[in-house]
C-alpha positions as CSV (number, residue, x, y, z in Angstrom):
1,X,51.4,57.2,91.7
2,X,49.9,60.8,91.5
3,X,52.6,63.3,92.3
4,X,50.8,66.8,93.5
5,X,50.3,69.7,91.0
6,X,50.5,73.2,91.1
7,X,47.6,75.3,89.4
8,X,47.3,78.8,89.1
9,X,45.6,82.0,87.2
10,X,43.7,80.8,83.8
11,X,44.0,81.1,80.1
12,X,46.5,79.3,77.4
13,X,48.2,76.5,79.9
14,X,52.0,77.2,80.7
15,X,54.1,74.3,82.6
16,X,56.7,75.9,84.3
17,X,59.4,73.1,85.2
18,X,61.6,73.5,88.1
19,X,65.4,73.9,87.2
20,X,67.5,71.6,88.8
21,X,66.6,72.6,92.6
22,X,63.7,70.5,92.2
23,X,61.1,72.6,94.2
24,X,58.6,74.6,92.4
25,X,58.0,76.9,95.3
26,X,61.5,78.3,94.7
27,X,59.9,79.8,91.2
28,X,56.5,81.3,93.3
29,X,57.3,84.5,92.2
30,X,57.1,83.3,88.5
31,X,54.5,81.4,89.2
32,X,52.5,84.4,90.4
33,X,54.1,86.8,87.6
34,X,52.9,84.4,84.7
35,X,49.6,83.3,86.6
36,X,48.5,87.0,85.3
37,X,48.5,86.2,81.8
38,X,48.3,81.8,81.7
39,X,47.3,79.2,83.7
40,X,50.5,78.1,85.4
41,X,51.2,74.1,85.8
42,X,53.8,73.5,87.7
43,X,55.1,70.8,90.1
44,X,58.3,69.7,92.3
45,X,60.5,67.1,90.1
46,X,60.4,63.3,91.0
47,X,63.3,62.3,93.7
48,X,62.3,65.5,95.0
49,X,60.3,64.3,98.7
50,X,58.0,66.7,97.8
51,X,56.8,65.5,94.7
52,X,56.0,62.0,96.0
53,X,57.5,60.4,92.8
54,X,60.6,58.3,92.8
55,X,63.4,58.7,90.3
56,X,64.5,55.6,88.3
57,X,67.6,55.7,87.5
58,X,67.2,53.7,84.2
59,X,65.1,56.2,82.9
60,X,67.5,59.1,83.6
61,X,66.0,62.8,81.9
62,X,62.8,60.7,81.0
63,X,61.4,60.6,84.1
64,X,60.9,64.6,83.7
65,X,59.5,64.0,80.0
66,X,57.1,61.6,82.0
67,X,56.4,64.0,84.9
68,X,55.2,66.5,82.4
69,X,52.8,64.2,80.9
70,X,51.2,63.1,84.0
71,X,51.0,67.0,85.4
72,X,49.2,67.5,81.6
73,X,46.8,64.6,81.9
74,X,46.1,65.7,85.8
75,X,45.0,68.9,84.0
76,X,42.8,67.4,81.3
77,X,42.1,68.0,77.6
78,X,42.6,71.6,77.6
79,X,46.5,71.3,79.2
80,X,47.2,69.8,76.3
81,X,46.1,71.6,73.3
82,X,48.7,71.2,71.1
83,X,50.9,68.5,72.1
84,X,52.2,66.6,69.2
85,X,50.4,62.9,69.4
86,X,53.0,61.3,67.7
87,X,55.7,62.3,69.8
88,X,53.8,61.2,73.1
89,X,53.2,58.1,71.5
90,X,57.1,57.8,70.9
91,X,57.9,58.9,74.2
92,X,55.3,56.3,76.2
93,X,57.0,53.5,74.5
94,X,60.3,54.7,75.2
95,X,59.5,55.2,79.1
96,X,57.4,51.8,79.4
């Protein structure tokens, strides 16, 4: 299931992850703030109806860790520059 994501300015990526309100519109002043000097990824949390992702219980926190993953390979190569292979590796068997 693809959950909609939240793109704006350009540059070095930034996710920006919603606290525990859920909704990434809350943060649109951030967004807008940080869209000056990044490009901003952001995206409502799953279990949140507008995200359009479900929250499994079983996986508890991972289902963020797996949220950000999805919002990074929505975005392509250049989102994620730097992300640490191994540990994606790790965290895709963990959340299969």
């Amino acid at each position: 299931m693809t959950a909609y994501v939240a793109t704006k300015g350009s540059g070095t990526p930034l996710v920006l992850i919603p606290g525990v309100q859920g909704r990434w519109e809350y943060m649109r002043e951030a967004v807008d703030a940080l869209a000056r000097s990044f490009r901003v990824i952001t995206f409502a949390l799953c279990g949140e109806r507008a995200s359009g992702l479900p929250f499994d219980d079983a996986l508890g926190l991972d289902n963020y860790d797996a949220q950000v993953l999805r919002a990074l390979d929505e975005m392509g190569k250049e989102a994620r520059k730097g992300w640490n292979e191994a540990d994606r590796e790790k965290h895709e068997k963990k959340t299969k």
